[in-house]
N, C-alpha and C positions, 0 to 999 in steps of 0.2 A: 504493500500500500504506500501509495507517494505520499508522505508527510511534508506541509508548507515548510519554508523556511523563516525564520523571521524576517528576514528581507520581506517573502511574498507577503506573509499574513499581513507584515504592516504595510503595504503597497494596494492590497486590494480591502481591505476594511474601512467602509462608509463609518464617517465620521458619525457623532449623535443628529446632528442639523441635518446633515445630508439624508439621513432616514427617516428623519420626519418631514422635511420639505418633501422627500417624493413618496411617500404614505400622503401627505395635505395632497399633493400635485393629481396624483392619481383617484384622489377621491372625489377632490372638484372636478375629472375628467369624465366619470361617471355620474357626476351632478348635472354635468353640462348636456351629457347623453341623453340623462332623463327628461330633462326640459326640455331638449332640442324637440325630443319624442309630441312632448304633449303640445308642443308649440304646430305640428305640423297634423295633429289630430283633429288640434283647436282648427286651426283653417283650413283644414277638409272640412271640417262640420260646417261652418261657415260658406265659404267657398261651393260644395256641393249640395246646400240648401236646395230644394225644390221651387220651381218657379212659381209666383204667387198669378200668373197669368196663361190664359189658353184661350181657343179659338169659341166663337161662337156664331149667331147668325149674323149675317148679313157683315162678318168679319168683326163684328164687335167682339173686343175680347172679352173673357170671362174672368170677372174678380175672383183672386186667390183661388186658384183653380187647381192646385193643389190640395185643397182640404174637401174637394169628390173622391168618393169612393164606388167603382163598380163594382157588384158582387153578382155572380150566375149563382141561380141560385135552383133551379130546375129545367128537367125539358119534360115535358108530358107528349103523348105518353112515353116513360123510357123506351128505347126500341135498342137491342142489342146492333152497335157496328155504327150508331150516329152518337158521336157526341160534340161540344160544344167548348169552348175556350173563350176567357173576354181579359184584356188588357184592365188590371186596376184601375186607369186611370182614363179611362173611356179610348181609345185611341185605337184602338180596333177589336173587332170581334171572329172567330172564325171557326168554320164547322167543319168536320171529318163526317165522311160516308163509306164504312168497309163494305155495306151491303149490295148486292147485285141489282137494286131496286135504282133509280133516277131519284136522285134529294136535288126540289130545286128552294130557291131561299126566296123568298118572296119581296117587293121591296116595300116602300111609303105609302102606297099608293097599291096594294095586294098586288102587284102585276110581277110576272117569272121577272129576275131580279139577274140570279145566276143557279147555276149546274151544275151538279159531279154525278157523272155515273161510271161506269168501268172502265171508258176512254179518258178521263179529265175530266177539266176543269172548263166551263164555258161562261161566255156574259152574254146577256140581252142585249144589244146594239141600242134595240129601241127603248130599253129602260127607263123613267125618268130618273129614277135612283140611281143608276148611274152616272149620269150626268153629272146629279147632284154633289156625288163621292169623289169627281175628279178634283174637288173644289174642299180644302177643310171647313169653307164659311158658307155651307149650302144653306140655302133657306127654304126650310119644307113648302111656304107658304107658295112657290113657283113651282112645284110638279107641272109638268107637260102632261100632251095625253100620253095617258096607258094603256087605253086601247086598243093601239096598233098589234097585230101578232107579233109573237116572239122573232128574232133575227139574232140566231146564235151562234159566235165565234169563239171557237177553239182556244184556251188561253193556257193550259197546261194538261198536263199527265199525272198531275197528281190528284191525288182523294181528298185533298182538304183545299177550304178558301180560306182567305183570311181577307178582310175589310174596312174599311173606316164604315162605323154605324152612327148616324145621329141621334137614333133612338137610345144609345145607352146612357148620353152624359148631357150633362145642362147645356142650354143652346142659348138660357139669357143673359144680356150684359149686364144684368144687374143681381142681385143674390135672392134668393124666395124670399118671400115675406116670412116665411117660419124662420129661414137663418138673419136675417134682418132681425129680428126681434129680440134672437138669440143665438149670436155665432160663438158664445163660451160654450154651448152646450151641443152635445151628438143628434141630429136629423135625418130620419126617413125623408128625403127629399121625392122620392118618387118610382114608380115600379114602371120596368121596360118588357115590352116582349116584342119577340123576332118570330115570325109565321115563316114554315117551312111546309113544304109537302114531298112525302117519301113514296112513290108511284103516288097513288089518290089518298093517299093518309095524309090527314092534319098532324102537323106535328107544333108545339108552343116552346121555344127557349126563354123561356121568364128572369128575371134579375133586379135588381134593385138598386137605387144611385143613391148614395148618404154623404150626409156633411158630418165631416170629422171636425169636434172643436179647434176654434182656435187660439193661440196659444195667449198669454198675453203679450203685449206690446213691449215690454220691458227683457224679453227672451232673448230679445233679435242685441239688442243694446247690450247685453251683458255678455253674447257670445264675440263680441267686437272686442268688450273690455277685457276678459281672459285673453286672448288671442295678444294686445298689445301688453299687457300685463306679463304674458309667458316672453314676450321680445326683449321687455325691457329685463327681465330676471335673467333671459339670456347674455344681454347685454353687460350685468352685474358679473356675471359669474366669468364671462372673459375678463373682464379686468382683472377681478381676483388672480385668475392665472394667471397673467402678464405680471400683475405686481409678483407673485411669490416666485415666478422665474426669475425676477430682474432681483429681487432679493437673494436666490440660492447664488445668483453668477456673481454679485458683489460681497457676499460674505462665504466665501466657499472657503475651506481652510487648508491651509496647503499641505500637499500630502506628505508626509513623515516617509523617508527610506533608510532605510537600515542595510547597511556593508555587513555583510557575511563576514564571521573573519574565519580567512583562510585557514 
């Protein structure tokens, strides 16, 4: 076993100062890591807030449009091989058909909307729903005629569609009167259904649109204040380290060596 000599031992032994500056050094390093952390958690929360605005008719937008909630909440009757899919937040809706049967989705206005049967996926040319869907700011109140027979165009090979529905989510620029009265508090805003036919069977996707409370007004304020709050503690805790470096480099004590005697 190689035993030091006192030459090494005293050449390589941190002074008292020195062991404790880099124990301090190292601890603030981990200080710094930890804030850094919360500092960048802080303004993601901030930062990836949800928009308080969305589309409505006639391009009006919808106030805090954020606190709707779409929920599917049934299809009557269930039928094995159709089921149903809705975006939380109203932004589309869409249906799967595994069955051998034609599911067509009916639109605004009862008239064939769109299709899937064993080939794909098709749309109604002449649909007014259509029309309306190419647009996020359709206003139902302009349906065209529906009358016309269906004129249907090939649009995929898959079993499922998927859509922008206006029926799932709020279409007013302004809030219901029930959330108007009371936007601290949770609202049944309103019940949606989508009409389907699977050959001549009626089929009903039903769901429901809700107001989630809203927060108070002082939320938004205080997730600003931690966020500058965490910068400036960041801010603190570099200096620290800069002071206790510039401290270790001007008090560092000179190292002791010891001549072996031969």
């Amino acid at each position: 076993m190689h035993r030091a000599t006192p030459y090494e031992a005293t050449t390589f032994r941190a002074t008292p100062y020195e062991a404790t500056t880099f124990r301090a050094t190292t601890g603030l390093r981990r200080l710094v890591a930890l804030v850094l952390t919360c500092t960048v958690l802080s303004v993601s929360a901030v930062v990836g807030a949800p928009g308080a605005w969305a589309h409505g008719a006639n391009g009006q937008p919808i106030p805090d449009a954020a606190h709707y909630l779409t929920n599917l909440s049934t299809i009557t009757p269930a039928v094995v091989g159709v089921s149903a899919k809705v975006d939380p937040r109203g932004e589309w809706l869409s249906v799967t058909n595994a069955t051998t049967q034609t599911l067509t989705v009916l639109g605004y206005a009862r008239e064939p909307y769109l299709q899937i049967d064993t080939t794909g996926v098709s749309e109604n040319s002449y649909s007014p729903t259509l029309a309306l869907n190419q647009s996020l700011f359709g206003d139902l109140s302009q349906l065209g005629d529906s009358a016309l027979p269906p004129s249907w165009r090939h649009t995929g090979t898959g079993r499922e569609v998927r859509w922008h529905d206006h029926r799932i989510h709020w279409m007013g620029a302004e809030k219901p009167p029930v959330v108007k009265a009371a936007p601290a508090q949770a609202h049944l805003v309103g019940n949606w259904n989508v009409h389907l036919l699977l050959g001549s069977t009626p089929i009903t996707v039903s769901g429901t649109l809700n107001w989630l409370p809203m927060k108070p007004a002082t939320s938004q304020f205080l997730r600003y204040f931690l966020v500058a709050d965490s910068l400036a503690l960041v801010a603190l805790v570099g200096v620290g380290v800069w002071l206790v470096r510039r401290r270790r480099s001007n008090h560092r004590e000179p190292m002791t060596t010891v001549t072996p005697v031969g």
